[in-house]
Structure formats: C-alpha cells, structure tokens
C-alpha positions as CSV (number, residue, x, y, z in Angstrom):
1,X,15.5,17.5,-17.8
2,X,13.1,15.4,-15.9
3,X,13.9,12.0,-15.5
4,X,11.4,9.8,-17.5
5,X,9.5,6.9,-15.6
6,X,9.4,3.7,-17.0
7,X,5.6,1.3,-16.9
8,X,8.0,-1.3,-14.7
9,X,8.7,1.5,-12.2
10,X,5.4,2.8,-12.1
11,X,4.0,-0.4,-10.6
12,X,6.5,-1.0,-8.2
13,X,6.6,2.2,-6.7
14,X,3.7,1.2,-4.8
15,X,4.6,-1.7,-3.2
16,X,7.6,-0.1,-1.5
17,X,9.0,3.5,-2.9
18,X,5.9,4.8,-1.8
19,X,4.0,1.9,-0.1
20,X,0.7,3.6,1.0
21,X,0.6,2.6,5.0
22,X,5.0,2.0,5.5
23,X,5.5,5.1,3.3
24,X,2.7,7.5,2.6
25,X,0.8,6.5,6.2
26,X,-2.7,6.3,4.0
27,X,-5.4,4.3,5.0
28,X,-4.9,3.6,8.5
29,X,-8.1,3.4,10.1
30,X,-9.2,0.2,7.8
31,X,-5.4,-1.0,8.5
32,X,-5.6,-0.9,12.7
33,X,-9.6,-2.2,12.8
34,X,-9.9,-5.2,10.4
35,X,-6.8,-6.3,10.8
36,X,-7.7,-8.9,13.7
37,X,-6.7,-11.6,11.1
38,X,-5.5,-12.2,7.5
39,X,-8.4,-13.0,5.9
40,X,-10.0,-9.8,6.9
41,X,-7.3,-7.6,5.8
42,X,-7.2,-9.6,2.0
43,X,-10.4,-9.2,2.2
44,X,-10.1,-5.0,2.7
45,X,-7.6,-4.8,0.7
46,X,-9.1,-6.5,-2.4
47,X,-12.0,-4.2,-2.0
48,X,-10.0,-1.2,-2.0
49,X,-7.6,-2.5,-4.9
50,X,-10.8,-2.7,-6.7
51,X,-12.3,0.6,-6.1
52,X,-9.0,2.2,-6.5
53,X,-8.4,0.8,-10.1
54,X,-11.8,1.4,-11.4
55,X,-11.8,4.7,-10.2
56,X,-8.5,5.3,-11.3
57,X,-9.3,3.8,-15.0
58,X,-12.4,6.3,-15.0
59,X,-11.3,9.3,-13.6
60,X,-8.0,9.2,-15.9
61,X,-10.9,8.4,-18.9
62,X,-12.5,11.9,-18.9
63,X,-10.1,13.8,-16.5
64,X,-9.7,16.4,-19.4
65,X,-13.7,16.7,-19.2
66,X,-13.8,17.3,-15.4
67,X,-14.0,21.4,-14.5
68,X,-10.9,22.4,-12.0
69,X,-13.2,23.6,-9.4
70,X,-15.2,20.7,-9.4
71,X,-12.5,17.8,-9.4
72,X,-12.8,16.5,-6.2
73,X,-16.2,15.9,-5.5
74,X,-16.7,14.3,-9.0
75,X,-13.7,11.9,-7.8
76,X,-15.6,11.3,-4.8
77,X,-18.6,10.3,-7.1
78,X,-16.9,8.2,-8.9
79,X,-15.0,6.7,-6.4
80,X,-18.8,5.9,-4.3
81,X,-20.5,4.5,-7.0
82,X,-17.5,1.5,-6.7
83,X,-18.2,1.5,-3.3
84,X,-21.2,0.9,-3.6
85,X,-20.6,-2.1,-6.0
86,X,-18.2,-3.7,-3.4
87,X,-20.7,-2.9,-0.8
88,X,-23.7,-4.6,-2.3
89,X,-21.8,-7.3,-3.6
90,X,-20.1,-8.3,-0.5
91,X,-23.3,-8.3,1.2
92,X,-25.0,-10.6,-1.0
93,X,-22.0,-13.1,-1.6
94,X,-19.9,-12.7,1.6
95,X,-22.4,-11.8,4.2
96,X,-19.9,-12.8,7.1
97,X,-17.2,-11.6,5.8
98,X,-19.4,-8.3,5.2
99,X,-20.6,-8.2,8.8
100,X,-17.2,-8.7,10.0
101,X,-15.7,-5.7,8.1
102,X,-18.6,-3.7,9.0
103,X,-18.3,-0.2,7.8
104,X,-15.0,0.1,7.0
105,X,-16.4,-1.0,3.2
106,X,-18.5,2.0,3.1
107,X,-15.9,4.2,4.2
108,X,-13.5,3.3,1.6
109,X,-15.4,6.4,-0.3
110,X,-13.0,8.9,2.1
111,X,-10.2,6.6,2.1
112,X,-7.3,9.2,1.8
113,X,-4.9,6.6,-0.7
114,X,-8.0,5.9,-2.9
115,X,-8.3,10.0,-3.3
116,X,-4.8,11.2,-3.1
117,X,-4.1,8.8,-6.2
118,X,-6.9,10.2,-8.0
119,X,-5.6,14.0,-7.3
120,X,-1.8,12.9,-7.7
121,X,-1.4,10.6,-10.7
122,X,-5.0,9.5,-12.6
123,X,-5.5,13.1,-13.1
124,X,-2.6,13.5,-14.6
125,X,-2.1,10.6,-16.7
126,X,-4.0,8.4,-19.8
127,X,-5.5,5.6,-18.2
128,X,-3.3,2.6,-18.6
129,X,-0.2,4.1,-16.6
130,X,-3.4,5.0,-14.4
131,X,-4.3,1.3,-13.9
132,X,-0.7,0.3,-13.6
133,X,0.2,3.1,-11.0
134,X,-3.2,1.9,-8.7
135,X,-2.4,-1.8,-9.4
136,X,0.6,-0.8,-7.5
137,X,-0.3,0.8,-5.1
138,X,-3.6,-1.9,-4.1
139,X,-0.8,-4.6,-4.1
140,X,1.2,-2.4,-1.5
141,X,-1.5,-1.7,0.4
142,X,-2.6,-5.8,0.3
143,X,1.1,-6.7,1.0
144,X,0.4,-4.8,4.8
145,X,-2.9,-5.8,5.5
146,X,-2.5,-9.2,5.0
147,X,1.2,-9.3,7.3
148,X,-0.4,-7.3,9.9
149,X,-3.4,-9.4,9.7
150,X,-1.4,-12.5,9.5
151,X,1.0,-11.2,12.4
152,X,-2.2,-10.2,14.7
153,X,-4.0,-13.7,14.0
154,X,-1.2,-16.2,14.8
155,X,-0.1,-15.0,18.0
156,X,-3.5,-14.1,19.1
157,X,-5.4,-17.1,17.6
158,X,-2.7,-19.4,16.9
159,X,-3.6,-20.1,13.3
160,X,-3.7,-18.6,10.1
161,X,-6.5,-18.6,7.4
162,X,-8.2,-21.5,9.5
163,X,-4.8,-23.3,9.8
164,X,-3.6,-23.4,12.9
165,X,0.2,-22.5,13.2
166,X,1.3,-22.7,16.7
167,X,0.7,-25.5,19.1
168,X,-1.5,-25.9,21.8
169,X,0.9,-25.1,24.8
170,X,1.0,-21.7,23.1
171,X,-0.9,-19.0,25.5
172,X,-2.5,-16.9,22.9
173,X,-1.5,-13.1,23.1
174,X,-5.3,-11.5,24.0
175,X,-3.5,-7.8,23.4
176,X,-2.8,-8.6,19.3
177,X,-6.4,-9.3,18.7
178,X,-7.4,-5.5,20.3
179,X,-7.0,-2.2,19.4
180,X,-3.9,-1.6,21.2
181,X,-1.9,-5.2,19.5
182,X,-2.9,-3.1,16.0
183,X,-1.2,0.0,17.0
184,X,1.8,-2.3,18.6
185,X,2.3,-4.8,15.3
186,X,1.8,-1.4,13.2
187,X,4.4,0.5,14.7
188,X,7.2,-2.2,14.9
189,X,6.4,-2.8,11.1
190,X,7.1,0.6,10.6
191,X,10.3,0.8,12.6
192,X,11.2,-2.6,10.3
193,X,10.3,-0.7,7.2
194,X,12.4,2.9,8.0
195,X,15.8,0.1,9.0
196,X,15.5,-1.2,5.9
197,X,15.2,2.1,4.0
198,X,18.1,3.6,5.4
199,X,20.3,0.5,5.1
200,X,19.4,0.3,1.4
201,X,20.2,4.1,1.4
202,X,23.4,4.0,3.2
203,X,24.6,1.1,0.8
204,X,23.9,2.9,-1.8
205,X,25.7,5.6,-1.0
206,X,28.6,3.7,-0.1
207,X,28.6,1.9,-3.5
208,X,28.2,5.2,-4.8
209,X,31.6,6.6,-2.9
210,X,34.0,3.3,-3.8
211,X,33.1,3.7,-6.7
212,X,34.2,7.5,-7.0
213,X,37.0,6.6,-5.5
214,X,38.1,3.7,-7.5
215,X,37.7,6.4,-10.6
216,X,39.6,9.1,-8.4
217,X,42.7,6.5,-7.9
218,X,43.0,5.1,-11.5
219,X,43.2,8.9,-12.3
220,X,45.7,9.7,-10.3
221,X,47.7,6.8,-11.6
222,X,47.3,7.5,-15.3
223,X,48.6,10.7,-14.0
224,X,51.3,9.9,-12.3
225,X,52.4,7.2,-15.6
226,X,52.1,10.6,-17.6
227,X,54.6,12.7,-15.6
C-alpha cells in the first residue's frame, strides 16, 4: 500500500528531500551566472518561484484538458507567457536589476526544475498540493541562490546586500566573483549537503538498530523469566 503524503511534507520536500540544485542538480546555469552576489540570486530566484507557481496552479487547472501528445509544449506555453510577465515587469520596475540578470529571465522558459515539476507533480495533482509542492520547491531553490550568492559576494566584495561585512584589511577573493569561484562555492555546497545526508542517514539507521535491539533483549528476557 502506498504510503500517503501529507500537505506538511509536500512543501518541505523541496527545500531539502529533494532540493532542486543540492538534490535534483536543476537549474544550474541561472545558479553558477547570477550568482556574483545575494541580491541577484533573490532576485532569480523570486522570478522563478513565481513562474513555477503560476504555471504550476495553471497547468494542474486544466491538466485533464491537455492531449498526452501535446503536454509539453502546452507546459512550455504556459510556463513563457509567466516569463514574459516577469520579463516585462522587471524591465520596467527593476531596470538594473533587469540588466544585471540579463537573459537568464528569459531563459527561465527551458529551466529544467520549472518543467520537470510540471511533468512530475502539477500534472498529476489538483492544484492546491500543486501550489504547495512548487512553493516548495521555489523556497529550495531561493535557499541556494541567495547562500551561494551571499557566500560569492562577501569574500569577493566584502559586503552583503550593500552592507559591508568584512573589514578593510580584507583582500577581496577576485576568483568568487568569476565563473570559476561559482563552480568552486557550488561544489563545496554540495559536498556540505551529501555529509549531512548521509550523517542523518547513518543516524537513522543506528536509531533504527538500538532500537531493534533493545526489543530483541527484553525478549529474550521475558523468555528467559518464562522458562
């Protein structure tokens, strides 16, 4: 019998279970090229949340009205015409912050999480676990931008959202605000991430096993009081 998911764990699958950059490895490109500080990657992230729960809400809407053979490219449809809200949006209240992103907000449209949620879980479900499951997942995906971003900006800028952090005899790190300090922040993140999964694993499986064996013992003592 399958296991029934719960509204709670729905949501907070995203954010670590099956975080979409530590877990699923979705969304990269955006992750490694804005990320040359914090603001920029809250900034991507919020913009894909968005898309990703509108489309989500949508596509779950009339997923019972979309033909099989058809299903992606009207996702992809849907999914553009929020892009193209963000988009136009951003360029008209945000120009900077626009021009700095680029067109990474354009190319949210073939972002592999946005779609791969669409195919995996809005398709399959009524639209409020839909919202709930991509509300998840856009806070995952925020949570990493915005500590990569974060990471990147204080040691190669010294400061954080304008503030600056680290004092003035502090040589800033040139390498975290180029391609290569993306790849290098990234990657130790992940390394942080896979620890930390297979500690909680191992735990687990200890408490699992004392436990067992703390049955096992008082067992074989009721036994032996029998005999």
């Amino acid at each position: 019998m399958k296991k029934k998911v719960t509204v709670s764990q729905d949501f907070l699958k995203g954010i670590w279970e099956i975080n979409p950059v530590f877990k699923q490895l979705l969304g990269l490109c955006p992750t490694l090229a804005v990320t040359v500080s914090a603001i920029n990657g809250i900034a991507m992230a919020l913009a894909t949340t968005f898309v990703l729960i509108f489309s989500s809400l949508i596509i779950s809407s009339v997923r019972k009205l979309i033909p099989t053979q058809v299903r992606i490219a009207s996702y992809i449809v849907v999914i553009a015409t929020f892009v193209t809200i963000v988009d136009l949006v951003m360029k008209a209240r945000f120009p900077e912050l626009s021009k700095s992103l680029g067109p990474f907000i354009p190319l949210i449209v073939v972002n592999c999480l946005i779609l791969g949620r669409q195919e995996a879980f809005s398709s399959k479900n009524n639209p409020f676990r839909s919202f709930i499951d991509a509300a998840g997942n856009g806070l995952g995906f925020l949570a990493v931008l915005f500590v990569l971003g974060s990471i990147r900006e204080i040691f190669g800028s010294k400061s954080i959202l304008g503030i600056q952090i680290l004092p003035d005899t502090f040589e800033p790190w040139i390498i975290m605000i180029l391609p290569a300090g993306a790849f290098l922040t990234l990657g130790l993140l992940l390394g942080l991430s896979n620890t930390l999964t297979e500690r909680s694993k191992r735990l687990k499986r200890e408490t699992i096993l004392r436990q067992h064996n703390i049955k096992r013992k008082a067992l074989e003592e009721n036994f032996g009081k029998k005999s």
